[in-house]
Structures are given as C-alpha cells and as structure tokens.
C-alpha positions in Angstrom: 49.5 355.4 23.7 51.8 354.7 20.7 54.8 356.2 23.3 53.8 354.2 26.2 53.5 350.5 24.0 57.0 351.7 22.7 58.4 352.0 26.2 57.1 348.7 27.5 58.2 347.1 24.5 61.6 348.2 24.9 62.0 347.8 28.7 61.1 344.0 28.0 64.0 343.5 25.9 66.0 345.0 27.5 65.3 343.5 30.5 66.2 340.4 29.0 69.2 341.6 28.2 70.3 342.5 31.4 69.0 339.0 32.6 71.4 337.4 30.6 74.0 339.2 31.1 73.8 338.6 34.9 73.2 335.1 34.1 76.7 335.0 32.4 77.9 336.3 35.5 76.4 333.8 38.1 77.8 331.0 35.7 80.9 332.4 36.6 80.5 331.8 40.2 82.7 333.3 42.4 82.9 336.6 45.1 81.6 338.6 41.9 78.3 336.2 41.3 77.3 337.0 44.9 78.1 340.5 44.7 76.0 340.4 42.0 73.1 338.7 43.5 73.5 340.8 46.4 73.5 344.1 44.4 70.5 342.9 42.3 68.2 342.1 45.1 68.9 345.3 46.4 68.5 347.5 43.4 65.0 345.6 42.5 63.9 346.2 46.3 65.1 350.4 45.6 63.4 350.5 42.4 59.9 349.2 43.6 60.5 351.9 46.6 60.8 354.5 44.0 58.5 353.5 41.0 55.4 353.3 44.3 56.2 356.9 45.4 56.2 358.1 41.7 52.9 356.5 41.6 51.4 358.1 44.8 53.0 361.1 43.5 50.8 361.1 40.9 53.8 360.3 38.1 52.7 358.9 34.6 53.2 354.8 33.6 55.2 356.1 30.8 57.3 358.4 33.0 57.8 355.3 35.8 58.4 352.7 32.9 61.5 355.4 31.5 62.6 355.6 34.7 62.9 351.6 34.9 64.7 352.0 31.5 67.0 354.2 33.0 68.2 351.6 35.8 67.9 348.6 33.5 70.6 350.7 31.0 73.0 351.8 33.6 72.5 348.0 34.1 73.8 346.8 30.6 76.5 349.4 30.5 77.9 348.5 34.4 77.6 344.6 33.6 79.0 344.8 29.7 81.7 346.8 31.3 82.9 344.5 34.0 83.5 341.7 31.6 80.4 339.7 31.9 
C-alpha cells in the first residue's frame, strides 16, 4: 500500500514536471512547439492503449503507474535534453 501511495505520489510530480517543461517549449513557438504538441498527443493516446491492456491483462495499479513513470522520465530526460 505504502509502495503504491509512493508511486502515485511521485508520478504526480513528476508529471508536473514534464508539464512545465513542455510548457517552456510551446512558449517558444515554433516547428518544435508543434512537434511537440503533435508527439505529446500521440504518446498520451499510446500510453492509455497500453496501460488498458495491462489492465485486461490482469497487470497490478502499482506495475501500470511504474510503467507511466517510465514514459513520463524518458519524458524529462528527452525534453531537458533538447534545450527546453
């Protein structure tokens, strides 16, 4: 239980984090804020895809939410990266 609060709470920040930083990145405007927009809506459409046949699949919320964490970090290390 203790594993699964800790997993949520840390997917919300850094959720945030990679809201921000994509938010930096639209400011910018540009071919790289649409990109951006484009990539996001895409990834978010993937992701639900995914997380609802882990769930049919009979995966655990705490293995799902990780897997979210997963995406979100590869997030934060693509978008820090590229200058954002």
């Amino acid at each position: 239980m203790i594993n699964s609060w800790f997993a949520m709470t840390m997917l919300a920040m850094e959720s945030n984090e990679v809201v921000g930083l994509r938010m930096a990145k639209f400011c910018s405007g540009g071919g790289a804020a649409w990109e951006e927009a484009n990539l996001m809506v895409s990834e978010k459409v993937s992701a639900s895809f995914e997380a609802s046949a882990a769930m049919i699949s009979g995966a655990s919320p705490l293995a799902i939410i990780n897997r979210y964490r997963t995406l979100v970090g590869a997030n934060i290390e693509r978008l820090k990266g590229s200058g954002a």
